[in-house]
N, CA, C and O atoms as a GROMACS GRO file, in nm:
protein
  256
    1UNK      N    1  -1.178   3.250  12.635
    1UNK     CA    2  -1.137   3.110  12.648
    1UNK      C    3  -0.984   3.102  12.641
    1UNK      O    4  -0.920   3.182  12.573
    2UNK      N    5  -0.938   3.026  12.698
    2UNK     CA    6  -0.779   2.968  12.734
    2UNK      C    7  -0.773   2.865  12.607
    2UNK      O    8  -0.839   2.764  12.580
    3UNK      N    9  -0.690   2.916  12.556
    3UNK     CA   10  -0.625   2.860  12.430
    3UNK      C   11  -0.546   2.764  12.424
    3UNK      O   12  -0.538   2.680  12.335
    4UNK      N   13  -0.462   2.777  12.556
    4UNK     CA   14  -0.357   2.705  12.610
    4UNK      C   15  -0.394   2.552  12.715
    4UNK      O   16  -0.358   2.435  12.729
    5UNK      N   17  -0.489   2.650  12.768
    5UNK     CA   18  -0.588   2.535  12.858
    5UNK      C   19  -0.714   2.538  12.856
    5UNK      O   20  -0.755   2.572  12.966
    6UNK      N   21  -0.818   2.513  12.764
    6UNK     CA   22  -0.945   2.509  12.781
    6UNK      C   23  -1.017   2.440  12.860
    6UNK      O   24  -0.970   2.330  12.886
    7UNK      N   25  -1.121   2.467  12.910
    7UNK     CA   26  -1.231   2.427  13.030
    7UNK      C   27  -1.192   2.297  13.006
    7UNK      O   28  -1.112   2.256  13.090
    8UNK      N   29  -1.221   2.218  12.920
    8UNK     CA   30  -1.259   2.032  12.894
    8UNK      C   31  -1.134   1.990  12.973
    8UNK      O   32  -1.150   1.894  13.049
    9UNK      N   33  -0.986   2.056  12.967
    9UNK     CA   34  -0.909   1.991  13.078
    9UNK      C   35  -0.907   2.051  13.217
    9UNK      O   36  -0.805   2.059  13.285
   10UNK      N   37  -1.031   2.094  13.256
   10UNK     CA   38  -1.007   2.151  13.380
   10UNK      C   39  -1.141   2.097  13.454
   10UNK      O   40  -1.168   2.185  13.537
   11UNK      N   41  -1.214   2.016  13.461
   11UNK     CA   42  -1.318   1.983  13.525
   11UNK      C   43  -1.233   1.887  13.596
   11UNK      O   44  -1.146   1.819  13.542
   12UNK      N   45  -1.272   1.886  13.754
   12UNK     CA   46  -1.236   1.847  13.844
   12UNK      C   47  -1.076   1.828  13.841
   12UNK      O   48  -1.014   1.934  13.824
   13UNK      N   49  -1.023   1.749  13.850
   13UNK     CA   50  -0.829   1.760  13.833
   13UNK      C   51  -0.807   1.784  13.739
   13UNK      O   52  -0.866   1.706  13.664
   14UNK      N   53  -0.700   1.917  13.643
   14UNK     CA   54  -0.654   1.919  13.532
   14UNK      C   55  -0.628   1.795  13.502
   14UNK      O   56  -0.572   1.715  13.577
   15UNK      N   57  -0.664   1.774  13.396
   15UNK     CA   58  -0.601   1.675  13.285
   15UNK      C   59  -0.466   1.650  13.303
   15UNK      O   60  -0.444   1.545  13.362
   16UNK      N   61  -0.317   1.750  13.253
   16UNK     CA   62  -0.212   1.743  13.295
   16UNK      C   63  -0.174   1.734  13.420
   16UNK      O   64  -0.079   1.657  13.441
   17UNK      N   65  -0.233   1.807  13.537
   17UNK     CA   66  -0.170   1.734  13.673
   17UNK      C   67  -0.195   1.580  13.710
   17UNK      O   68  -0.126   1.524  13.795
   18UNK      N   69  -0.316   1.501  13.628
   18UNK     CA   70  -0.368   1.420  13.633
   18UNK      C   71  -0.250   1.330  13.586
   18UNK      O   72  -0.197   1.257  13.670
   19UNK      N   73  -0.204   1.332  13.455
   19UNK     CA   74  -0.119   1.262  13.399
   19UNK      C   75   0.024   1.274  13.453
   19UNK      O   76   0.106   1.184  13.438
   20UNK      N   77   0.044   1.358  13.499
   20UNK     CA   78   0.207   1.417  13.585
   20UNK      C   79   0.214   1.347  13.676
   20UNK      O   80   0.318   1.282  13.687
   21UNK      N   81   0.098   1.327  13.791
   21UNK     CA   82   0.087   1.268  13.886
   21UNK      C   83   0.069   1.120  13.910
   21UNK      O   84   0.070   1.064  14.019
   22UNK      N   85   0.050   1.057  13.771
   22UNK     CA   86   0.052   0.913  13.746
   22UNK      C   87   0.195   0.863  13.713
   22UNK      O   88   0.227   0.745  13.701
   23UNK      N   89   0.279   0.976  13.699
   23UNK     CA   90   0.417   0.960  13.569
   23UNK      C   91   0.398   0.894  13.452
   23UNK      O   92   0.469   0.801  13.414
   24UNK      N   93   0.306   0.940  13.396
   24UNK     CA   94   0.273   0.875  13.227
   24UNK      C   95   0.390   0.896  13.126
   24UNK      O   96   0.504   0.934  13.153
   25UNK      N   97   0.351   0.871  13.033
   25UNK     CA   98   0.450   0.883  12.893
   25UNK      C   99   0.366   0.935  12.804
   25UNK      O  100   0.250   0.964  12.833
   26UNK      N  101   0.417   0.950  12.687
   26UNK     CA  102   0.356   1.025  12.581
   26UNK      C  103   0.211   0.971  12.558
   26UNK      O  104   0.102   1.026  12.567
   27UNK      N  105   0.251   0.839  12.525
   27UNK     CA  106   0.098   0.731  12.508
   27UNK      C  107  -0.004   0.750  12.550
   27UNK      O  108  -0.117   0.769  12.506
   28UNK      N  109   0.075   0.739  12.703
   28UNK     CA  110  -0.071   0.693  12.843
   28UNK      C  111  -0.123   0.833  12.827
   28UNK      O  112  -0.241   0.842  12.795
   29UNK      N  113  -0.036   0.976  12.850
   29UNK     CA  114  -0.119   1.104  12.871
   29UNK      C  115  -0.210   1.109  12.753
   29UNK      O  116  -0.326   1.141  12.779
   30UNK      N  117  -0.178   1.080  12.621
   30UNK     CA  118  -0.221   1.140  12.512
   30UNK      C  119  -0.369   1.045  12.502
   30UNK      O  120  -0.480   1.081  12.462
   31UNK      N  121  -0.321   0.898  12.561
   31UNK     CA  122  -0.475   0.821  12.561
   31UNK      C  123  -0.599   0.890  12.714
   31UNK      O  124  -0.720   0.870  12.725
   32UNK      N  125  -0.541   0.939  12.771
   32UNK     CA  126  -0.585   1.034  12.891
   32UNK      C  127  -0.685   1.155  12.832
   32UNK      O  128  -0.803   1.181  12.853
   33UNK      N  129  -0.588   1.213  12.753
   33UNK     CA  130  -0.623   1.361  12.725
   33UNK      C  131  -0.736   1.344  12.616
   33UNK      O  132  -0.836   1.416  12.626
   34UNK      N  133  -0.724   1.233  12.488
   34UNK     CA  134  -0.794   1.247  12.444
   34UNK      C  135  -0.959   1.174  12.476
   34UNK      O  136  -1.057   1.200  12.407
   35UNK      N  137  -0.957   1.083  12.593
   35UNK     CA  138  -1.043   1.045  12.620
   35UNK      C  139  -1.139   1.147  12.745
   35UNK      O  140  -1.239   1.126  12.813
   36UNK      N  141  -1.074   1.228  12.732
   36UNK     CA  142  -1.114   1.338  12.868
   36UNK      C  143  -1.190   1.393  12.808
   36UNK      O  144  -1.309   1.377  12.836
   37UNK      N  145  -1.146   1.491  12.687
   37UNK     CA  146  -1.209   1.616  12.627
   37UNK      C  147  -1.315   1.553  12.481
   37UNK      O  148  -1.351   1.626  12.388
   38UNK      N  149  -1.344   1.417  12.494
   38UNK     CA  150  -1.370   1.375  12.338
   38UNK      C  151  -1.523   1.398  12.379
   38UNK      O  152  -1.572   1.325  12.294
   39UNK      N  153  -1.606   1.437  12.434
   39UNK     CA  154  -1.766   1.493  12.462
   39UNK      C  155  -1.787   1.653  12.457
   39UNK      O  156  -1.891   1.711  12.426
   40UNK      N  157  -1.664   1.708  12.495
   40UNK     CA  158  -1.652   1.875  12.469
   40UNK      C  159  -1.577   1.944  12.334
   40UNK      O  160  -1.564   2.064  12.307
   41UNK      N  161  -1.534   1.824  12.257
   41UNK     CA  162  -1.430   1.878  12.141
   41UNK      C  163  -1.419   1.805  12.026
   41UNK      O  164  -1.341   1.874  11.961
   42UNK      N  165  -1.441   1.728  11.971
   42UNK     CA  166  -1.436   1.664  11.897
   42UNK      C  167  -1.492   1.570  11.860
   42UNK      O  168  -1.481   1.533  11.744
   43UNK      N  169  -1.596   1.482  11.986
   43UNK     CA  170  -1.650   1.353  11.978
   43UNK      C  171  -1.555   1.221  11.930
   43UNK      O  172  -1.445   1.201  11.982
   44UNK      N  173  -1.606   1.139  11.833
   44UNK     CA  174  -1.576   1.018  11.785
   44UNK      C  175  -1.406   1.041  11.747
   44UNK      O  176  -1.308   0.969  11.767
   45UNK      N  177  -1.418   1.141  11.700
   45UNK     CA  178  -1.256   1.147  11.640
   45UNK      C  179  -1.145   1.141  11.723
   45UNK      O  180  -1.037   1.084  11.705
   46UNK      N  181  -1.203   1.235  11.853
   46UNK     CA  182  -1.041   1.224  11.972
   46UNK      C  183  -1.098   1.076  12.027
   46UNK      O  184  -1.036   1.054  12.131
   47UNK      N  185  -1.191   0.963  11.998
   47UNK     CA  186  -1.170   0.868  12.061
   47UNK      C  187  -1.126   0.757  11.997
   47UNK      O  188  -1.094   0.660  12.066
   48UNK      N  189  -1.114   0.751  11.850
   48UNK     CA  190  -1.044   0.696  11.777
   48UNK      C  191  -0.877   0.737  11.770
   48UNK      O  192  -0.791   0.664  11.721
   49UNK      N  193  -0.854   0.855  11.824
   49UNK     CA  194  -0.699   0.913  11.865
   49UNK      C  195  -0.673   0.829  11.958
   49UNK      O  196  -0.587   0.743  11.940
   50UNK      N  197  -0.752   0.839  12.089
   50UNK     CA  198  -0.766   0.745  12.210
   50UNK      C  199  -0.699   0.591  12.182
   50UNK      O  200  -0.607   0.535  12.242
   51UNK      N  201  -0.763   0.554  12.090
   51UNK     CA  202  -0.737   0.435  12.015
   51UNK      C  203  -0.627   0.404  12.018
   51UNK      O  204  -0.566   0.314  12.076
   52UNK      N  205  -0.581   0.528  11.910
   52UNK     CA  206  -0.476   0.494  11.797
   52UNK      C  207  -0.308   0.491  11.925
   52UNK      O  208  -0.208   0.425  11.895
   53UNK      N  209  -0.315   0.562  12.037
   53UNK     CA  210  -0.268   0.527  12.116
   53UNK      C  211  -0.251   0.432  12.224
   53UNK      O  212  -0.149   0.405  12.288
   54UNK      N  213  -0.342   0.395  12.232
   54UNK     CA  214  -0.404   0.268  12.329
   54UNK      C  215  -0.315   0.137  12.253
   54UNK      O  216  -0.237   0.058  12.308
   55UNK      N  217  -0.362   0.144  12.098
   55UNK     CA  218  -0.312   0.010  12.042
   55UNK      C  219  -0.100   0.043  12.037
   55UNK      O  220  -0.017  -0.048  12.041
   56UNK      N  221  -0.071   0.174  12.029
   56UNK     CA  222   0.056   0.167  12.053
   56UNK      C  223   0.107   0.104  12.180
   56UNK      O  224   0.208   0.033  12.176
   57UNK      N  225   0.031   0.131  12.311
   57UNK     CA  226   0.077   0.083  12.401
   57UNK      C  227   0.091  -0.078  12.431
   57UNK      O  228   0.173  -0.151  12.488
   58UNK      N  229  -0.036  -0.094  12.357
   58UNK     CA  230  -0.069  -0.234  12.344
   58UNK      C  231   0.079  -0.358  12.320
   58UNK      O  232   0.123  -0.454  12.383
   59UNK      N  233   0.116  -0.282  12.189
   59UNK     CA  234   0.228  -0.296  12.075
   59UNK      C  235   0.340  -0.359  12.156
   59UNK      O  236   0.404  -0.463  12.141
   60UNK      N  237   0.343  -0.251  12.258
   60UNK     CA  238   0.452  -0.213  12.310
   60UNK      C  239   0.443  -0.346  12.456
   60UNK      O  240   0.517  -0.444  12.466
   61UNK      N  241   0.374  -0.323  12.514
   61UNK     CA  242   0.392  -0.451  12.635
   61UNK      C  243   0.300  -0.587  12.609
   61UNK      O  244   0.243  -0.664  12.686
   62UNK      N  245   0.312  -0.578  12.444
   62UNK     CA  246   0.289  -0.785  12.417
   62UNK      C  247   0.401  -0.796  12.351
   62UNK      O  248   0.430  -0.909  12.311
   63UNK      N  249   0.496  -0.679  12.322
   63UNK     CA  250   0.670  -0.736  12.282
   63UNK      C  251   0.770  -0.757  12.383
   63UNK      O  252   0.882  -0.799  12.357
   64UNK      N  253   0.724  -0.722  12.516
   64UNK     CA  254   0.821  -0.747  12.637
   64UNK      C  255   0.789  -0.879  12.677
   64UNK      O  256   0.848  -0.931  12.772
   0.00000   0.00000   0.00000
């Protein structure tokens, strides 16, 4: 197994080319990544990560 890249970001478009190709930010990839792999790795927990980024973004464009 790829340590660096495991299978869960590689079903159909990597994960990272996925997010590169949108021009994300830390947020958007990290709410990406963890909603990608949260059925192969972690379950409930990377989707509460999911979250915990989601509501940053949130934060962020109801103060503009």
């Amino acid at each position: 197994m790829d340590k660096i890249n495991p299978d869960y970001y590689k079903s159909g478009i990597e994960t990272a080319d996925y997010i590169e190709s949108h021009d994300m930010d830390y947020f958007q990839g990290n709410v990406i990544k963890y909603v990608t792999r949260f059925r192969k790795k972690n379950g409930v927990e990377d989707l509460k990560k999911a979250e915990w980024y989601l509501q940053r973004l949130i934060k962020r464009y109801e103060n503009n």
